[in-house]
N, C-alpha and C positions, 0 to 999 in steps of 0.2 A: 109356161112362161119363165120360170126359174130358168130351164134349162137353156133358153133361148138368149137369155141375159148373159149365162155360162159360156156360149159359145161365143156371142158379137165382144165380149171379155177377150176373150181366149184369141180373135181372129186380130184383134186390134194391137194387141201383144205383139204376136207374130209382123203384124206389120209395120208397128214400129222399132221393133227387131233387127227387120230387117232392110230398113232404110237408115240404119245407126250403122250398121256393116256393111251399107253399099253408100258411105259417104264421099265427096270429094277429097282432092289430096290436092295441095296446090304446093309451091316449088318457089323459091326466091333466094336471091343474091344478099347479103348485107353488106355494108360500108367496107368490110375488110375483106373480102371475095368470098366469105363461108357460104355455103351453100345449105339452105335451112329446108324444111317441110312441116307441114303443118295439116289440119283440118278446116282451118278456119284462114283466107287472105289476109296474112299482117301488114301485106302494103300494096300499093298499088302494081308494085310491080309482078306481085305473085301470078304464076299462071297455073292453070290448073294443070295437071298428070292423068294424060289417060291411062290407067288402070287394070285389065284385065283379069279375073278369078274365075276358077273354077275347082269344081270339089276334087278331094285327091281320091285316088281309085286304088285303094290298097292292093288289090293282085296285082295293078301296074307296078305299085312300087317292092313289093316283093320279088317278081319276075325282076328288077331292074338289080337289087340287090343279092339276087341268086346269082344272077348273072355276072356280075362284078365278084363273087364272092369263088364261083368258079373260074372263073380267068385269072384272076390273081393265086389259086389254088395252081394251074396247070402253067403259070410261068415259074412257080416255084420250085415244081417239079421238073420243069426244065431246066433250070438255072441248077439244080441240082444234083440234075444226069450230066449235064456239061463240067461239074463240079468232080475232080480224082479225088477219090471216097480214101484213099489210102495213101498213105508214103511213096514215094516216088523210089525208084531201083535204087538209085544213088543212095537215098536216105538210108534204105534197108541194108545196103552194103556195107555206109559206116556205121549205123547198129551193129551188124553183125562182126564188122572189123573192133567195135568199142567190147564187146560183149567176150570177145577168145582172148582181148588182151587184160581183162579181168578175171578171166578163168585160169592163165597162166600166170599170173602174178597169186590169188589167191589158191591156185596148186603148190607154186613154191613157197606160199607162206606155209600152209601146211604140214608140205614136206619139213619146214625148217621148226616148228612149232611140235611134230613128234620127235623127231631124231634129239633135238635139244634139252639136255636135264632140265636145266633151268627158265625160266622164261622172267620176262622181266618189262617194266614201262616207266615212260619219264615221267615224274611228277613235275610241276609250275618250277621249280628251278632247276629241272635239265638231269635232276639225279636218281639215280636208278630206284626203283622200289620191285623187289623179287616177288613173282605169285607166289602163295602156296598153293597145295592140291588142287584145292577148289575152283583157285580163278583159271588155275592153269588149263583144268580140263573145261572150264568156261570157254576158255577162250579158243582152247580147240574144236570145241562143237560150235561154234561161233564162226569157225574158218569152214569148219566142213559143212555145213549149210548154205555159206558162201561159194564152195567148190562146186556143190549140186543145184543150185541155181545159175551160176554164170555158165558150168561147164554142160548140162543135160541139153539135151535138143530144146531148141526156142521154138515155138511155134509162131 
């Protein structure tokens, strides 16, 4: 008997459940054109919305998301291979032209940085300040790392 009480419990649940989730929907205009919805008719003029439901089907919607998920994958790889991965001739040539005219300008500083006793820089008001040893050979390891980057084969 218990058990029987359990279940006509349990069945009436369910069915009022599930006429609370398959209720009308009804549709109306107000004074200022807004267009309202409701559960319940607020005026005469409400008319009801037929409705259609049904359960969602997760493999459908995974197939639907794979599927989107690969096409937008394979136009980006398209759009990618249509895409020049690298510098165009032109560009490489003026690299190449900006890169020998830094190698011959930082050759002749060199050349003029050992032949030269003294080496020397402007300080904020334009007047000379002489190296000693130190900055000197600074500053010629400083050209010669210059020399062997701009001048060595570029890849």
């Amino acid at each position: 008997m218990r058990y029987l009480a359990i279940a006509v419990a349990l069945m009436l649940a369910v069915t009022a459940a599930g006429t609370a989730v398959a209720g009308d929907i009804f549709k109306w205009t107000d004074e200022d054109g807004d267009v309202h919805f409701s559960d319940v008719p607020v005026s005469a003029e409400a008319k009801k919305v037929a409705i259609q439901s049904r359960p969602t089907n997760p493999a459908h919607v995974q197939a639907m998301v794979q599927s989107r998920t690969d096409a937008a994958a394979k136009a980006a790889e398209e759009q990618a291979a249509a895409t020049p991965t690298g510098p165009s001739p032109e560009e490489l040539q003026a690299q190449a032209d900006a890169r020998a005219e830094k190698c011959s300008t930082s050759r002749a500083q060199l050349q003029k940085y050992v032949t030269s006793r003294r080496l020397y820089r402007q300080d904020e008001n334009g007047e000379r300040v002489y190296l000693d040893e130190d900055e000197m050979q600074a500053a010629r390891e400083r050209v010669e790392n210059q020399v062997q980057d701009y001048c060595s084969s570029w890849k």
